[in-house]
C-alpha atoms as one frame of an Amber mdcrd trajectory, in Angstrom:
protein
  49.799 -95.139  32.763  48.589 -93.029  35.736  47.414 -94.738  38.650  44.416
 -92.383  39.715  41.965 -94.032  38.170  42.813 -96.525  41.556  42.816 -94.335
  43.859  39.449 -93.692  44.430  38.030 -97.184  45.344  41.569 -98.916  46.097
  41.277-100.599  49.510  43.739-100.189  51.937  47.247-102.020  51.372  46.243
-103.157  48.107  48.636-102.409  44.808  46.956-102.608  41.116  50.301-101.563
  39.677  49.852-101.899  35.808  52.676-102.961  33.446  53.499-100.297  30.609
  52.647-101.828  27.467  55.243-103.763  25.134  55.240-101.234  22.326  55.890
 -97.902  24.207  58.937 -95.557  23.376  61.926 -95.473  25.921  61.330 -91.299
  26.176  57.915 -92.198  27.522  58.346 -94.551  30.061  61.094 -92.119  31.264
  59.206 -89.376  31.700  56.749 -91.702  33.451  59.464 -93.069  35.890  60.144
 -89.787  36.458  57.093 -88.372  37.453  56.446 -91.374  39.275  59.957 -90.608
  41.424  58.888 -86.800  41.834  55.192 -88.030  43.298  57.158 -89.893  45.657
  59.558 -87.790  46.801  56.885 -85.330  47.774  55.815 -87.339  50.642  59.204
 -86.420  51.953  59.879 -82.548  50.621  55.541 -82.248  51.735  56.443 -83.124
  55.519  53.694 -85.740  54.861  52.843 -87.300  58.413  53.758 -90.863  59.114
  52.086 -92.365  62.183  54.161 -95.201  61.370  56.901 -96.910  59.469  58.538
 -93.955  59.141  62.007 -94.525  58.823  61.545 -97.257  56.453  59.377 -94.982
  54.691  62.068 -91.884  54.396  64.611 -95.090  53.546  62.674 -95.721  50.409
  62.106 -92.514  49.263  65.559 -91.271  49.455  66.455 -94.227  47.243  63.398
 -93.005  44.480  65.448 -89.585  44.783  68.781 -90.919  43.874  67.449 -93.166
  40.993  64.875 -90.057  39.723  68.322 -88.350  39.357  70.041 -90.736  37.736
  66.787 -91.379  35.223  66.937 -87.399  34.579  70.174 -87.886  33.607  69.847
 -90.804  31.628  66.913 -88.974  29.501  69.156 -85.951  28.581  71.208 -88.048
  27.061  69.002 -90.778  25.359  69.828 -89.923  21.896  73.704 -91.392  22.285
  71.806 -94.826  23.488  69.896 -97.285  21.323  67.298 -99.141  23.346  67.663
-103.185  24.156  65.444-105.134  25.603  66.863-105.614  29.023  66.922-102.108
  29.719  63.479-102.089  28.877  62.722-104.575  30.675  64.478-102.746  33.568
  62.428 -99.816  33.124  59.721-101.591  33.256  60.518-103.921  36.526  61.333
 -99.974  38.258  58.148 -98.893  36.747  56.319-101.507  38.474  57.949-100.753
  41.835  57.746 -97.221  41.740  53.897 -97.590  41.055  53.668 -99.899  44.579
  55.720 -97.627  46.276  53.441 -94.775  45.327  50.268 -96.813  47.059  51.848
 -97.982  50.059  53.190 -94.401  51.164  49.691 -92.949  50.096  47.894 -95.524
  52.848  50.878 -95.142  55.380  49.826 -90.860  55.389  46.437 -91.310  54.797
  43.758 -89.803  56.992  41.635 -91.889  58.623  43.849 -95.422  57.931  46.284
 -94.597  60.788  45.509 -97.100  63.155  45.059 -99.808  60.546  48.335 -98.958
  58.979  49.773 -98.978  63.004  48.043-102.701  63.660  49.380-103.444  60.017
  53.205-102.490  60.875  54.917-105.828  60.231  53.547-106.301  56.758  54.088
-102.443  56.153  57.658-103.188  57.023  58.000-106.385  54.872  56.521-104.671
  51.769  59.020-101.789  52.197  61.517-104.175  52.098  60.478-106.061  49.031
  60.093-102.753  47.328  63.232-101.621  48.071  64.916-105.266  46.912  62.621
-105.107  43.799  64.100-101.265  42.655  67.504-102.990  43.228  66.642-106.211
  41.648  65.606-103.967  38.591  68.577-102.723  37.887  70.873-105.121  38.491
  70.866-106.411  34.487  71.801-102.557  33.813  74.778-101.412  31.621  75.871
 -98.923  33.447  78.706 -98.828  30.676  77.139 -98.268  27.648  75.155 -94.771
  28.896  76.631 -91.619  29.632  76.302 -90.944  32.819  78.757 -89.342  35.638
  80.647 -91.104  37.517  79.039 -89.670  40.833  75.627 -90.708  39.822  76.605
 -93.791  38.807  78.175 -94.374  42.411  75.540 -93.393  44.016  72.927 -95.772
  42.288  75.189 -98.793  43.242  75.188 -97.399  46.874  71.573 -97.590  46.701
  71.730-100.755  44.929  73.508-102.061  47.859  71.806-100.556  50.783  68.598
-101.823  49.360  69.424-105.091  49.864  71.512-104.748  53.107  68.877-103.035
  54.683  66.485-105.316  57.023  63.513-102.379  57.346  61.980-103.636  61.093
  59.054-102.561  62.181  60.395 -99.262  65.312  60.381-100.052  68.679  57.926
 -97.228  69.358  55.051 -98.263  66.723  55.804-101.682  68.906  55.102-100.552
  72.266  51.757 -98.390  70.445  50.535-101.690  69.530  51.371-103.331  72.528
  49.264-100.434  74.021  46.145-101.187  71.617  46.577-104.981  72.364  46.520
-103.975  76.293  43.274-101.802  75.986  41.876-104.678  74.263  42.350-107.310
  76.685  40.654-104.454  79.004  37.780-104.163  77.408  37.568-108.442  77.216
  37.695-108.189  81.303  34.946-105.618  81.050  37.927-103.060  82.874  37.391
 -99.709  81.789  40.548 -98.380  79.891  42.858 -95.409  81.372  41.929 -92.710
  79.754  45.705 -91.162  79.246  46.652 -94.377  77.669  43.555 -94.145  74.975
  44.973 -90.236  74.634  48.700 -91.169  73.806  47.986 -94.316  71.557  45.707
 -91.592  69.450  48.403 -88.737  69.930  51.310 -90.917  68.489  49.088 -92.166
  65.426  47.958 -88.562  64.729  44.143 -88.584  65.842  43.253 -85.365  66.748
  39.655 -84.889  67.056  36.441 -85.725  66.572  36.105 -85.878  62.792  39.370
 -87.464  62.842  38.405 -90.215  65.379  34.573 -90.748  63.108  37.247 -91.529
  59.917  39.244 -93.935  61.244  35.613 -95.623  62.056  34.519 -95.638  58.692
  37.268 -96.858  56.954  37.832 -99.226  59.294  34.139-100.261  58.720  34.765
-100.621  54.861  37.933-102.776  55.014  35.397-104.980  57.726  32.808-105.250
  54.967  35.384-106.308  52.560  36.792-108.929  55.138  33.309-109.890  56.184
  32.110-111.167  52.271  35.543-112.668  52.084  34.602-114.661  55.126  38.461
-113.984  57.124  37.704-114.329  60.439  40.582-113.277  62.018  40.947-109.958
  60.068  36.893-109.919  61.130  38.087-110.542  64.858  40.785-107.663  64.380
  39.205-105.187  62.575  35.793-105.152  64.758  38.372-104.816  67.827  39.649
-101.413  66.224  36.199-100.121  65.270  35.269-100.777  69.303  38.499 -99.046
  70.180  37.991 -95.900  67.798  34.006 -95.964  68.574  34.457 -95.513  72.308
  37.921 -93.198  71.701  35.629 -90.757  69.495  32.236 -90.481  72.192  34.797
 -91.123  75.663  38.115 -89.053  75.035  38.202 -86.727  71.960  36.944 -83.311
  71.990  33.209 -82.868  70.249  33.223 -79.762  67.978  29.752 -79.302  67.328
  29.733 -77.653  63.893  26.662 -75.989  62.365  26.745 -76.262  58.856  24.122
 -75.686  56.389  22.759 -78.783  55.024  20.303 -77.047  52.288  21.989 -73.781
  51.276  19.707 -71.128  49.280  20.599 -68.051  47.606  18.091 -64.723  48.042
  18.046 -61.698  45.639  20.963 -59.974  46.725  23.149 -62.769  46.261  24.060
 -63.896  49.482  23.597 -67.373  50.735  22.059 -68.662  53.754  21.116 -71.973
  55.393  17.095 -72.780  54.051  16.214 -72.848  57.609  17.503 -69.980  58.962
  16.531 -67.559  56.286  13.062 -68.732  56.197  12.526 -68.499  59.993  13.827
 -64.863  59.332  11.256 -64.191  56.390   8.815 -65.631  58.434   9.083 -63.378
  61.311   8.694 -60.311  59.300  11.640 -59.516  58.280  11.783 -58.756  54.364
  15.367 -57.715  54.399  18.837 -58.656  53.705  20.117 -59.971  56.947  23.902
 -58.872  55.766  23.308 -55.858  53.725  20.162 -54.741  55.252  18.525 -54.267
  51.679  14.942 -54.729  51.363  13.919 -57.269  49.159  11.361 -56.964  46.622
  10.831 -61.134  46.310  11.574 -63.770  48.822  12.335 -65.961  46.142  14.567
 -68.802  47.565  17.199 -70.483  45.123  18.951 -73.348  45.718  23.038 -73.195
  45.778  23.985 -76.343  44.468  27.355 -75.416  44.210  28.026 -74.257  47.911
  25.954 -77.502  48.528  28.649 -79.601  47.193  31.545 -78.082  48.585  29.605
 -78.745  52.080  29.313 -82.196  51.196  33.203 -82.706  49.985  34.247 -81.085
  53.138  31.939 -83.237  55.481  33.268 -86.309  53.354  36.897 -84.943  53.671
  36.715 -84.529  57.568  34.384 -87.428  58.557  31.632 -85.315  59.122  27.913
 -86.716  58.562  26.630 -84.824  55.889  22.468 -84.532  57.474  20.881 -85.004
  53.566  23.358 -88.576  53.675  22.296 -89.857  56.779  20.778 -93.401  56.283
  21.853 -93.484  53.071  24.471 -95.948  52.958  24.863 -98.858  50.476  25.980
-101.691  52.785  25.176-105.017  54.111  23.900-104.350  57.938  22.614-107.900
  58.182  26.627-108.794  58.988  26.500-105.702  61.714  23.901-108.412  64.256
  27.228-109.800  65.923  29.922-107.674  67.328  32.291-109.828  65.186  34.666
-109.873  69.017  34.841-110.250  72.145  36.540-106.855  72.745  34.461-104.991
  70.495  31.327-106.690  72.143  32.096-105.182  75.322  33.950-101.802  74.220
  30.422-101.202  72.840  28.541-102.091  76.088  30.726 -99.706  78.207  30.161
 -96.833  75.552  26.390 -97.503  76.037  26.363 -97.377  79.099  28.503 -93.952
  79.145  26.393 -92.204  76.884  22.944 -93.233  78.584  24.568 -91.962  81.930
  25.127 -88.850  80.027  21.827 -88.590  78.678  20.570 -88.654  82.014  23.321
 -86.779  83.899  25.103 -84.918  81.299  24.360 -81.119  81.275  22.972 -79.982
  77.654  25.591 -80.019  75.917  26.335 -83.160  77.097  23.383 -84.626  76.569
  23.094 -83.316  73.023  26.726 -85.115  72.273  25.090 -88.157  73.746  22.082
 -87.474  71.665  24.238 -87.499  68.340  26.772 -90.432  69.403  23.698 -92.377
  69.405  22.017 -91.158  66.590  25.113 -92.479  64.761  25.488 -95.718  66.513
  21.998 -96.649  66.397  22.435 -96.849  63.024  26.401 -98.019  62.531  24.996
-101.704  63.443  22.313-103.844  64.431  24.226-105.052  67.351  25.066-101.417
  69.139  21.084-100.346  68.301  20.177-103.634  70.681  22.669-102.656  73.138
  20.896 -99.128  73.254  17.854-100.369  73.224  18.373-102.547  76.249  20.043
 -99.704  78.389  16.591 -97.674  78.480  18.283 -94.400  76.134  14.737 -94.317
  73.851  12.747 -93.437  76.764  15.166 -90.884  77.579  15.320 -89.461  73.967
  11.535 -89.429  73.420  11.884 -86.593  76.464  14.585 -84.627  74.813  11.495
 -83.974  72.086   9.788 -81.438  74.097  12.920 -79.390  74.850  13.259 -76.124
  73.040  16.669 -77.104  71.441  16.918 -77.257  67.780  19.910 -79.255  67.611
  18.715 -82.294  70.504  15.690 -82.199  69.061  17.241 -83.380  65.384  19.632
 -85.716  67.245  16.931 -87.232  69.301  14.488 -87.691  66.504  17.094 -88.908
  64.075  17.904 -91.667  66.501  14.607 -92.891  67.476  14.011 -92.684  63.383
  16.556 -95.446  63.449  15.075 -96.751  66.479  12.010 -96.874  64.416  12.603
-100.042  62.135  13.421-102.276  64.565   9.777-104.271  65.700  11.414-104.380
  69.821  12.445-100.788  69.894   8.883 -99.481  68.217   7.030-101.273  71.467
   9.469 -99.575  73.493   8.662 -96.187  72.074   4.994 -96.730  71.655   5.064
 -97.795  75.336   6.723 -94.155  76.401   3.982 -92.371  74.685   6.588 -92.074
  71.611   3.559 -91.656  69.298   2.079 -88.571  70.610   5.363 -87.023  71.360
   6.643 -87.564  67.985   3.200 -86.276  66.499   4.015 -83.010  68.061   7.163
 -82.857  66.580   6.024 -83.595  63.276   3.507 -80.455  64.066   5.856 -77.894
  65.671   9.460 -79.221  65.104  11.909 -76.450  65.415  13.541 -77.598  62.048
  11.974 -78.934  58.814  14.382 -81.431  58.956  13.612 -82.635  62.486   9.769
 -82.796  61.080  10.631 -84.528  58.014  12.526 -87.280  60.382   9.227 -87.731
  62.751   7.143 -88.243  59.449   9.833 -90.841  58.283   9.698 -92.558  61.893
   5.810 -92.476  62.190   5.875 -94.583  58.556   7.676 -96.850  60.207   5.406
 -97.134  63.381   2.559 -97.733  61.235   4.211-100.887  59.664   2.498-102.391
  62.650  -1.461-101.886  62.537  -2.370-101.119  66.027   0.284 -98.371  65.575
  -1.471 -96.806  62.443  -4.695 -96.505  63.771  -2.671 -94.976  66.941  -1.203
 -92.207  64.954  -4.287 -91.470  62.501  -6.474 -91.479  66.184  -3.602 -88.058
  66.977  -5.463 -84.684  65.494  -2.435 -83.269  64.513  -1.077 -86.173  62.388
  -2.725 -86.663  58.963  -2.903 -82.646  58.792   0.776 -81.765  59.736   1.738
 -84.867  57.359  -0.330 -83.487  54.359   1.267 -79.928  55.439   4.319 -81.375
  54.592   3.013 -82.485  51.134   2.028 -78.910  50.671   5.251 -76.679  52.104
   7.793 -78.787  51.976  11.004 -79.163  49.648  10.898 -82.628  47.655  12.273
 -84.697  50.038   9.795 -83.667  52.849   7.003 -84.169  50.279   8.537 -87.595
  49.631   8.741 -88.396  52.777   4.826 -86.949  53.829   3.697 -89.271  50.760
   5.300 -92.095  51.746   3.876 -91.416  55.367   0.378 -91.270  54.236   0.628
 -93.870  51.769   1.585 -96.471  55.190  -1.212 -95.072  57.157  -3.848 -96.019
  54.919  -3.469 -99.840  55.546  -5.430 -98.791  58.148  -9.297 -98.480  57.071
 -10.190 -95.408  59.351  -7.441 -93.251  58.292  -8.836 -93.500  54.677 -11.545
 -90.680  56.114  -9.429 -88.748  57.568  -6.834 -88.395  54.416 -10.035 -87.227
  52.480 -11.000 -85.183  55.154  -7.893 -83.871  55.183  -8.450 -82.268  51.048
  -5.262 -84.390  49.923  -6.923 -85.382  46.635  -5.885 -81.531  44.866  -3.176
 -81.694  46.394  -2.079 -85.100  44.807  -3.555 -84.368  41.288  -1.961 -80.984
  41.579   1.263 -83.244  41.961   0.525 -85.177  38.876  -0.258 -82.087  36.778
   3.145 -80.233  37.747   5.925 -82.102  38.972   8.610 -83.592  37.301   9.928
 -85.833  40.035   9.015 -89.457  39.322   9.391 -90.854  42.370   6.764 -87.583
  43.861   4.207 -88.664  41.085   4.491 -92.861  41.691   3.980 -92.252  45.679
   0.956 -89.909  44.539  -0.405 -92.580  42.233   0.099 -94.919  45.150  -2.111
 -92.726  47.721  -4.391 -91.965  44.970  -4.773 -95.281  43.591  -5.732 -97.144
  47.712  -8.327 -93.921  48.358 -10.119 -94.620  45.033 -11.045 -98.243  46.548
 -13.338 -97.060  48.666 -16.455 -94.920  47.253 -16.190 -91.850  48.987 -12.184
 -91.654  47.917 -13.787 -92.403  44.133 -15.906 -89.119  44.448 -13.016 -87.298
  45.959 -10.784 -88.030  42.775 -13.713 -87.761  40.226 -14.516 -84.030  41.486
 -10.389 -83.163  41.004 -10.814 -84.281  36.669  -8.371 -86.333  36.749  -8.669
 -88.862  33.862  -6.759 -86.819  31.636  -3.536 -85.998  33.305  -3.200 -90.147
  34.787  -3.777 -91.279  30.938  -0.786 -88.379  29.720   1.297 -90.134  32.595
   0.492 -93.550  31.638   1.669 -92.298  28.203   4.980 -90.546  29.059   5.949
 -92.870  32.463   9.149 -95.397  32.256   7.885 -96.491  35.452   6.540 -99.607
  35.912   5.506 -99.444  39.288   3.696 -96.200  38.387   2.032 -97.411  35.469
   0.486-100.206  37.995  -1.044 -97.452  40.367  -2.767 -95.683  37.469  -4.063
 -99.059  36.160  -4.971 -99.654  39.505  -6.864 -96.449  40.167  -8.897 -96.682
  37.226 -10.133 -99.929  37.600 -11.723 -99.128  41.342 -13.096 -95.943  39.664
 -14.663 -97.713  36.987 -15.730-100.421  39.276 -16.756 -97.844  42.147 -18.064
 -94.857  39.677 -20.623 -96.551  37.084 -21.425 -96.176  33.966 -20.425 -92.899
  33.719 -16.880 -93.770  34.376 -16.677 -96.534  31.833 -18.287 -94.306  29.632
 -15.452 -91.413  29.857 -12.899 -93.895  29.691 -14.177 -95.913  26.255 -13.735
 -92.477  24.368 -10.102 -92.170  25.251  -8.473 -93.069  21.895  -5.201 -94.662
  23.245  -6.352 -96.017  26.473  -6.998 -99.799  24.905  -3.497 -99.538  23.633
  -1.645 -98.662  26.620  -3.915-101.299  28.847  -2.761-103.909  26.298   0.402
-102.817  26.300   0.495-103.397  30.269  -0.721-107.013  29.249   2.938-107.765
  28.291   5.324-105.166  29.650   3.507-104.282  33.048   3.908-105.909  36.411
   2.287-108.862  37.510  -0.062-106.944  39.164  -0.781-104.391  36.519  -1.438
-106.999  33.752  -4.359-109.081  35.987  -5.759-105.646  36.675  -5.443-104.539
  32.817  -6.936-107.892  31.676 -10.278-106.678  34.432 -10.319-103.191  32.952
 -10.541-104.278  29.531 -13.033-106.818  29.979 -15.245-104.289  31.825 -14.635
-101.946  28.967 -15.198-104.067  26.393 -18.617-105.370  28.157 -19.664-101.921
  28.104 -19.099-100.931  24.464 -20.902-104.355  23.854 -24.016-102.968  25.223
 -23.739 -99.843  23.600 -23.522-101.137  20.853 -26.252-103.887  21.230 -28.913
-101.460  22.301 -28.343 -99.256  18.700 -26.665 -96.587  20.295 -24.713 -94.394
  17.955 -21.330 -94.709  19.614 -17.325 -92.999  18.668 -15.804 -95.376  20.370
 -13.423 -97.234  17.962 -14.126-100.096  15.516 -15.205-103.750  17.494 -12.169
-105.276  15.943  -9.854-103.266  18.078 -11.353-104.651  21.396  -9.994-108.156
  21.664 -11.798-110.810  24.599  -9.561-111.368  27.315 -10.273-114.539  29.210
């Protein structure tokens, strides 16, 4: 009968209270009541912070206290009483109650719901009030006769019995005049006025908003109650919400202190135990230095192990304090087609001003400015399709491409991370192409400060090379191809995801098909296929392996690396469909592209018919036309074999079927 299960994915002001089932003992739903009244009186004995609502709120819970008192009472002494069933139906109307109760004064403290819960205050106030009638409504079949009870507690239920329904729970003339503040700053931002600044500061004082990580929570629930509203087609709970996420938006970049936290995003563990950010410790390594940089021992290995635990806890505190978590970014499951409008007029034009703040910063700012400007962007450019236009139009790419060059680790990131979301817009890829963005993110991608800052200029050049003029642009830079297939090589398994992925969108391009070859990616890729365990690493591999083998000289490449055994193992062992079409794929242009001797090889595989036929009916579209190909060419060949008298091991005729 517990209510977590809820809790995790319960929107805001929203109350799945379950009734207890018919059949349960009167001892049990006691002790449930009971805990029930002890969870709730917590929020008062905890100090729990109301931004709103709270006298109603303390109202309510000091009438769960008295009646948690009375139920303790009334469970001592359950064996002089023999159950009916209108005091179980009692119970079970309180039960009900208690379990509402429980959810509202969860939202009404909860971090990062504080403004909603302020804009909310009338209905807040209404459902304390119907709670408060319903626990007295509850009880009102009670014997209070038949139990024994004291007189005391008995008094005081009926006091709260009364008070309950006397009481008219209005919303408090201060959470009024807070909203009357929001509703002012509103209108403000309608007439394009820019808001006081001390009246932005007291409206997030009063609700509780402290900083910066406070401030990005209240955007992103906000933003999930939106997408909620927006499927459900409400307009004017679309109109309201998108006016709060334009208020909080410009509150967190404008007015709240930016605590620029380094945190570790890929924490590894050396020999003597101690963890360290990946970076960090390798730059350390890499400079020469072979010892412990806290105990000063001297390592025998520089092995590098993963902490997946410490890794976690980062990611629950980021997740717990609004933080972006760097491995999370662009990562979210949600609708942006909705994000194109504003969704109002206030929010439309809250966002313009905090453009046009944060470009002036960009350009004014002093570093650290300009690096907080660098990361508000980074995060708007890709909170919505409408603030990424807005950007776009007030010129900040051109001034982030320049940011590239600096010697700053962290502008770098937050510069490349932007234009990455920059990236898959068609408009804002002229713009950067236009600002030399190619050859400046090239460099990056060569001598990024960070791995991760590289690993975000190969994800943005993928996207650059969507467009074919751009893909020849970037293959045409020296350092490209090599620094991508470096990537491939050194890098953890998201940068090698990321370098295949890079590579594989650069060869729609003919001419960068030489310089991938040049470039001695072939080992690498078979090397890939022969080792790794990672699916997704060995169906991008396929991928590059399968578009170089149309060509001839690609078809040499991958015939000097052997690798008809380890694709035919794959094509074996692989749940992948999409995989399974690569490696048909490849060896039909290195049949087609390597002769006889090819075909030859591949005719003595024993249960290489048998998987191509299989493809006939459980591969792709795709993989079955190119199945039906390789078996007819297969089949042609053992024909002539066998036509010319030459003593063959392939298998019996019968097992080669005509495919039409």
């Amino acid at each position: 009968m517990s209510q977590n299960q809820y809790e995790s994915n319960r929107r805001i002001l929203n109350f799945p209270a379950v009734r207890p089932c018919e059949n349960i003992s009167l001892h049990t739903l006691l002790s449930s009541l009971i805990t029930l009244s002890q969870r709730i009186s917590n929020f008062n004995s905890q100090c729990k912070f109301f931004p709103c609502n709270k006298r109603n709120a303390i109202t309510c819970i000091r009438f769960v206290e008295t009646l948690g008192v009375f139920l303790q009472e009334f469970r001592d002494n359950i064996k002089t009483y023999n159950s009916s069933c209108s005091i179980l139906r009692t119970f079970f109307d309180l039960y009900v109650a208690f379990q509402k109760l429980t959810f509202l004064l969860e939202d009404s403290v909860k971090e990062g719901a504080r403004m909603l819960m302020l804009m909310e205050s009338n209905q807040v106030a209404m459902m304390f009030r119907f709670l408060s009638r319903s626990m007295a409504s509850a009880l009102d079949d009670f014997d209070f006769g038949c139990v024994e009870i004291s007189v005391e507690i008995k008094e005081q239920v009926e006091l709260v019995m009364k008070q309950a329904r006397k009481m008219r729970f209005l919303v408090e003339s201060d959470d009024e005049r807070c909203m009357m503040y929001v509703v002012s700053i509103f209108n403000q931002f309608e007439k394009r006025v820019v808001p006081n600044e001390g009246d932005l500061k007291w409206v997030l004082d009063y609700i509780g908003v402290k900083g910066w990580s406070q401030c990005n929570k209240e955007v992103e629930i906000l933003d999930g109650e939106l997408g909620f509203e927006w499927l459900n087609e409400e307009k004017e709970k679309v109109g309201i919400l998108s006016n709060l996420i334009g208020f909080m938006s410009y509150c967190r970049c404008v007015v709240v202190e930016f605590v620029d936290e380094e945190l570790m995003t890929d924490p590894v563990t050396i020999e003597t135990g101690h963890t360290y950010d990946h970076v960090s410790i390798l730059k350390w390594f890499r400079s020469g230095n072979h010892i412990c940089p806290k105990t000063g021992k001297r390592l025998s290995s520089i092995e590098l192990v993963p902490n997946l635990v410490f890794r976690r806890l980062i990611r629950q505190y980021c997740s717990e304090n609004g933080i972006p978590f760097d491995a999370d970014l662009g990562r979210r499951n949600r609708d942006i087609t909705r994000t194109v409008q504003p969704g109002s007029l206030a929010a439309e034009e809250a966002m313009k001003m905090l453009v046009s703040f944060l470009t002036g910063e960009l350009q004014n700012g002093g570093r650290k400015e300009k690096n907080r400007a660098a990361y508000e962007i980074r995060l708007l450019s890709k909170a919505s399709i409408f603030s990424r236009s807005c950007l776009v139009e007030s010129g900040s790419i051109p001034l982030l491409l320049k940011f590239l060059s600096w010697w700053d680790s962290s502008l770098q990131e937050n510069a490349i991370a932007a234009l990455q979301n920059f990236s898959q817009c068609p408009k804002s890829r002229a713009v950067m192409v236009e600002n030399w963005g190619i050859q400046l993110i090239v460099g990056v991608l060569s001598k990024g400060l960070k791995i991760e800052t590289r690993q975000r200029a190969a994800a943005t050049l993928f996207y650059l090379a969507s467009n074919e003029d751009y893909g020849k642009m970037i293959g045409d830079e020296l350092e490209a191809i090599p620094s991508l297939i470096r990537l491939i090589e050194d890098g953890s398994d998201h940068g090698k995801k990321i370098g295949l992925v890079a590579i594989s969108g650069l060869l729609s391009h003919p001419e960068n098909h030489r310089r991938v070859l040049a470039g001695k990616v072939v080992p690498l890729l078979v090397d890939i296929l022969r080792t790794c365990e990672k699916e997704d690493l060995v169906t991008s591999s396929l991928a590059i392996l399968a578009t170089l083998a149309e060509k001839s000289d690609g078809t040499i490449a991958i015939l000097n690396c052997g690798v008809f055994d380890v694709v035919v193992k794959i094509l074996i062992s692989s749940t992948s469909k999409v995989g399974k079409e690569h490696i048909v794929s490849l060896l039909l242009s290195l049949s087609i592209n390597g002769g006889g001797d090819v075909v030859a090889h591949l005719v003595k595989s024993p249960s290489l018919m048998r998987l191509l036929y299989s493809e006939l009916s459980d591969g792709t579209s795709r993989a079955r036309n190119k199945a039906s190909t390789l078996i007819r060419i297969l089949h042609d060949f053992y024909e002539k074999r066998s036509s010319s008298g030459f003593k063959s091991s392939v298998p019996p005729q019968e097992q080669f079927i005509h495919v039409w």
